[in-house]
Legacy VTK file of the C-alpha trace (Angstrom):
# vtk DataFile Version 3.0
C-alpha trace
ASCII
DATASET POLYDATA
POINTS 259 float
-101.879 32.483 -143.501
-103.441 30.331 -145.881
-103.382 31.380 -149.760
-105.514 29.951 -152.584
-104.194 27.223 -154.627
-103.131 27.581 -158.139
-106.508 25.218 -158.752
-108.956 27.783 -156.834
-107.253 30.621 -159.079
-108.100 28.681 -162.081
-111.583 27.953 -161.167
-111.963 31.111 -160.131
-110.707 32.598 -163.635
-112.775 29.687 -165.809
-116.249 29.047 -163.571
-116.178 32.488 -162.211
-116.407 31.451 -158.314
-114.550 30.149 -155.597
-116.049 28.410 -152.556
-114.105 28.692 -148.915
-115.253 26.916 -146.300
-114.825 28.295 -142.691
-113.961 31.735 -144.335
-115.321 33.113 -140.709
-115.834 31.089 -137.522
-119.617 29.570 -136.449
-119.665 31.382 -133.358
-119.562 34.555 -135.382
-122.060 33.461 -137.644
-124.061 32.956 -134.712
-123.375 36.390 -133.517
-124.649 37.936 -136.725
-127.716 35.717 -137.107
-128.888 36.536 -133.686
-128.315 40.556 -134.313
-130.587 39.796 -137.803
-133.469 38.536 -136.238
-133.591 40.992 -134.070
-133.238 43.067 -136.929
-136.314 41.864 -138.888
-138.364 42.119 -136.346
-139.417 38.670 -136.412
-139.525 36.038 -133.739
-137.278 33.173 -134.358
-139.156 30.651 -132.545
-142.529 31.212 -133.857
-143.237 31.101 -137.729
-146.345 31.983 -137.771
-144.525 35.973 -137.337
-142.776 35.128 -140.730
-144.882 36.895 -142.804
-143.349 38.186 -145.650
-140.909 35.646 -148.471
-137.550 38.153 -148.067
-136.883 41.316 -145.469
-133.997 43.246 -146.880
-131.780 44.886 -144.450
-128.856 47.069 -145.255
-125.352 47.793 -143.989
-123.949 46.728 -140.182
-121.663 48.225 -138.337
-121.784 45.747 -135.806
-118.395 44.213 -134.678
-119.361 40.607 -135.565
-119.846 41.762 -138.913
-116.202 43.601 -138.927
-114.729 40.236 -137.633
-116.721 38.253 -140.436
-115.384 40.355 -143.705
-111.881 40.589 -141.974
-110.357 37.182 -141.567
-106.809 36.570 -142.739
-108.092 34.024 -144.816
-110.464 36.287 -146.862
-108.110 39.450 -146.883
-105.514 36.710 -148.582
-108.031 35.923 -150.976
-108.962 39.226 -151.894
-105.151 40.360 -152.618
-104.735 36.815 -154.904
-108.070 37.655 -157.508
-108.477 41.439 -156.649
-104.585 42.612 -157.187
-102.278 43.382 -153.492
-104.124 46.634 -151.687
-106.107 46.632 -154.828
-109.276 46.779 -152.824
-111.261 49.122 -149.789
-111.579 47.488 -146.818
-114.548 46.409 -145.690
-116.323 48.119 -142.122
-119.456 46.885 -142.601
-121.586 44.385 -144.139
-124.777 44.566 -146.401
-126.949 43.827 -147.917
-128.878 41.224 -146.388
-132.011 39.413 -147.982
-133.224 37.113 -145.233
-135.490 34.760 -146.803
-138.238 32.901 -145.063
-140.175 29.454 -146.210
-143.650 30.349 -146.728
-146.231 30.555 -149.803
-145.949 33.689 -150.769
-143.823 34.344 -153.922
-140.986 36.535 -153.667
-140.725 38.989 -156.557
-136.856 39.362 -157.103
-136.351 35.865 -157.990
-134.712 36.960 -161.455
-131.171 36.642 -163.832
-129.103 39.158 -163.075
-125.389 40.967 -162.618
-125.111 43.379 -159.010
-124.270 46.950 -160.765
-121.520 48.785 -159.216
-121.066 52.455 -160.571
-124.397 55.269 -160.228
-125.864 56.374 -163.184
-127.667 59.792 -163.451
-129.701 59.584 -160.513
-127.499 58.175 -157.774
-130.181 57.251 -155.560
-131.768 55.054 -158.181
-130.384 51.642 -157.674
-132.117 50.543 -161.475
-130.428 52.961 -162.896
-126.764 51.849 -161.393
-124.725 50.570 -164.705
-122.069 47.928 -165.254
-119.491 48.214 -167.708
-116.557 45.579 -169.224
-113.700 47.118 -167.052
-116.206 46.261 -163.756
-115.871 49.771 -162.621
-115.821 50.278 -158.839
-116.508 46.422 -157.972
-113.986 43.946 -157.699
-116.147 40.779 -156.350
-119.572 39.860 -155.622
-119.660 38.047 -152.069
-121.834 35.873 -150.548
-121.549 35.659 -147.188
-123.325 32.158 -145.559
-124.878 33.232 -141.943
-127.186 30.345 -141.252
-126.459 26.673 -142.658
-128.079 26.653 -146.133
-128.969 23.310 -147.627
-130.985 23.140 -151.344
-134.234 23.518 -150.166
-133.138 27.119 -148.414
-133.273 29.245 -150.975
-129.710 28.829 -152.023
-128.572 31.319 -154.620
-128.304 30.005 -158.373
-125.317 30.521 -160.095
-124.875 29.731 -164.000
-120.855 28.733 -164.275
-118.624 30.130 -166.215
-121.323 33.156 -167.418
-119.199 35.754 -166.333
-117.286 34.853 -169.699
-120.215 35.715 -171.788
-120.935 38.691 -170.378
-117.608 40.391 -171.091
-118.698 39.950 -175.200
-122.199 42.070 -174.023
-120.470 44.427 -172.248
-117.370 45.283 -174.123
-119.804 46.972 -177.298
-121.021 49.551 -174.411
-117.965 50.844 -173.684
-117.164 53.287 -170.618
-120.593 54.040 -169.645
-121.533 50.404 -169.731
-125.417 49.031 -169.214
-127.762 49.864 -166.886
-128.695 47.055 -164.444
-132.128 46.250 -166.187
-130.635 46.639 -169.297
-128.091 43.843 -168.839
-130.397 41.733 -166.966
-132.684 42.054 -170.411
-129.556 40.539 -172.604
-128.961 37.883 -170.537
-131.548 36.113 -172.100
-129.077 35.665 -175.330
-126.650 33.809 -173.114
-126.633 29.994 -173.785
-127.087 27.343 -171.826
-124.825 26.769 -168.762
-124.444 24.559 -165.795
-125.805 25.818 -162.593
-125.142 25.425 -158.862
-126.478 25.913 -155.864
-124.819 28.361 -152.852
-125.120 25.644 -150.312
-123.025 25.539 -147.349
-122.250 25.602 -143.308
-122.725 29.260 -141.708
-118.897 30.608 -141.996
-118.875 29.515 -145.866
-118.103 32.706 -148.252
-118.550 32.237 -151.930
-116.213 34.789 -153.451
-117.715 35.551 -157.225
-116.593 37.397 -160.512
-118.350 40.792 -160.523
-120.099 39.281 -163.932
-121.326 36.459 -162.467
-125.154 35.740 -163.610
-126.884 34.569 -160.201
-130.275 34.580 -159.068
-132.195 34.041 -155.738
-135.159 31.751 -155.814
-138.083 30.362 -153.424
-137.490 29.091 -150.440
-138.825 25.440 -149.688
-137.318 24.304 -146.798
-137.902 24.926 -142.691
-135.223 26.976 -141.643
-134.644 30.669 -142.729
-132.171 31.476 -144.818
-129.329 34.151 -143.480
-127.081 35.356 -146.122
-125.273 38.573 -146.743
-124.489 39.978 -150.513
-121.881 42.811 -150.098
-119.647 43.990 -152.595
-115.525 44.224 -152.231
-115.158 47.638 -153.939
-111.463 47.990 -156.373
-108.976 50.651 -155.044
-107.113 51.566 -158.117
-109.899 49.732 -160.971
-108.724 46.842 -163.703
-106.765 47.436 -166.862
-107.611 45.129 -169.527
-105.848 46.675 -172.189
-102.159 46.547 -171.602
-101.292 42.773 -172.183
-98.188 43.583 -171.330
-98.608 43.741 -167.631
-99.517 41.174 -165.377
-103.180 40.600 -164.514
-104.641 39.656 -161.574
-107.418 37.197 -162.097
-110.431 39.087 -162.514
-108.932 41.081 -165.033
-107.133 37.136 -166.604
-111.722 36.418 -166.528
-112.632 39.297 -168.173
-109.594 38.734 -171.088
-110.428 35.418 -171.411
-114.110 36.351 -171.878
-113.377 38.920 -174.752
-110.875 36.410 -176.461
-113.088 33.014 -176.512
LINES 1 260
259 0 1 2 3 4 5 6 7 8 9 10 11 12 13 14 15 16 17 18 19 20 21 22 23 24 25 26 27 28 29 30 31 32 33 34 35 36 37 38 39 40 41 42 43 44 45 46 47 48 49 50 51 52 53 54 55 56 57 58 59 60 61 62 63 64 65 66 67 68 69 70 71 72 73 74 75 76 77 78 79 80 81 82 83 84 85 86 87 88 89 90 91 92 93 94 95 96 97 98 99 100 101 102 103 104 105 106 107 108 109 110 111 112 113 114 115 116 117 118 119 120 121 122 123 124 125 126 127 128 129 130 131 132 133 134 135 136 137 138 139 140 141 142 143 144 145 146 147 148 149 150 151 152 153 154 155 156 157 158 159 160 161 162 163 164 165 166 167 168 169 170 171 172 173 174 175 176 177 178 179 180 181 182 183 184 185 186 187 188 189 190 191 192 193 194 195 196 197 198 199 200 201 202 203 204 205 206 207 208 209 210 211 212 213 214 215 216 217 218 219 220 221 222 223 224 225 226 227 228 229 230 231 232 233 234 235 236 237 238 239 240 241 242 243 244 245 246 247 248 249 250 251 252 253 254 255 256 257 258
């Protein structure tokens, strides 16, 4: 069963992301991406029914989905940053924003930090909140269905942010920010390098649950097929006893609060 390297752990911990290649087999990929157009409602071979710049689908149970979130490789990977049976496994897959070329300009094209605990209204996704211990998520994901080259709408990722938001967030406390409220502070961040989410269907980007990203236009041919779902924390993160070992998301968010 292959681990992460020492490197990936570091890269992980300083740029906030790890890329893994053939996290999930092509044939499976294929699998999902057929079940997704279906899904949308669109017909793959005829653009002219691609109407709309992103259709967002939610959870799958489907088993192709199960076998794409469950490879040894990933489950490895998620005891390394996450902490050993420090996480929920993973029966479905969500969400999905399936983005199509076109000239219509998609709206959610902004800065921002996936919340991961409900605030007052729990069936207000705005009002979800974020706070420095990165209650209830352990890692962003993004899952790579369809090959995505630059000009597909890759996601944007500004490096090594994850480190800067640990200073916002640790002020806030327990009950943390709101996601629009975080997304409005991230304007005080300085300027970082960015990179693109490019890769072969089966690639998984494995992210920091700080990690400023954004989607953007698409200006390619192809669609783009790309799942975001969350790996939810078991037991949560302790950042205050440095007398314990840390895994590394908890090493990121110390480092953040120290630099």
């Amino acid at each position: 069963m292959e681990q992460l390297s020492q490197e990936q752990i570091d890269r992980f911990i300083n740029d906030g992301f790890i890329k893994i290649e053939d996290a999930f087999p092509t044939e499976v990929a294929d699998t999902c991406r057929e079940i997704l157009w279906k899904v949308t409602g669109c017909d793959p071979n005829d653009p002219k029914t691609w109407t709309k710049p992103v259709i967002r689908i939610g959870e799958l149970e489907d088993e192709a989905f199960k076998t794409s979130i469950n490879t040894p490789v990933l489950k490895t990977a998620f005891d390394q940053l996450v902490g050993k049976d420090n996480w929920l496994s993973k029966t479905s897959v969500g969400s999905f924003p399936i983005r199509f070329p076109g000239n219509e300009l998609a709206t959610d094209t902004g800065w921002h930090i996936d919340a991961s605990f409900p605030g007052e209204d729990p069936t207000d996704y705005l009002k979800w909140r974020i706070n420095v211990q990165s209650k209830g998520r352990a890692l962003l994901m993004l899952f790579l269905y369809s090959d995505i080259t630059e000009k597909d709408a890759p996601t944007i990722i500004k490096v090594g942010s994850h480190l800067y938001v640990t200073k916002i967030l640790e002020p806030e406390g327990e009950k943390g920010l709101s996601f629009p409220e975080l997304a409005e502070r991230l304007e005080s961040l300085p300027e970082l390098e960015h990179t693109l989410a490019t890769g072969k269907a089966g690639t998984v980007y494995l992210c920091h649950p700080f990690l400023v990203h954004a989607a953007q236009q698409h200006h390619g041919t192809n669609p783009k097929f790309m799942a975001q779902p969350a790996l939810l924390s078991k037991n949560g993160f302790n950042i205050s006893n440095e007398e314990i070992p840390h895994c590394p998301i908890e090493a990121a968010i110390i480092k953040g609060l120290k630099s």
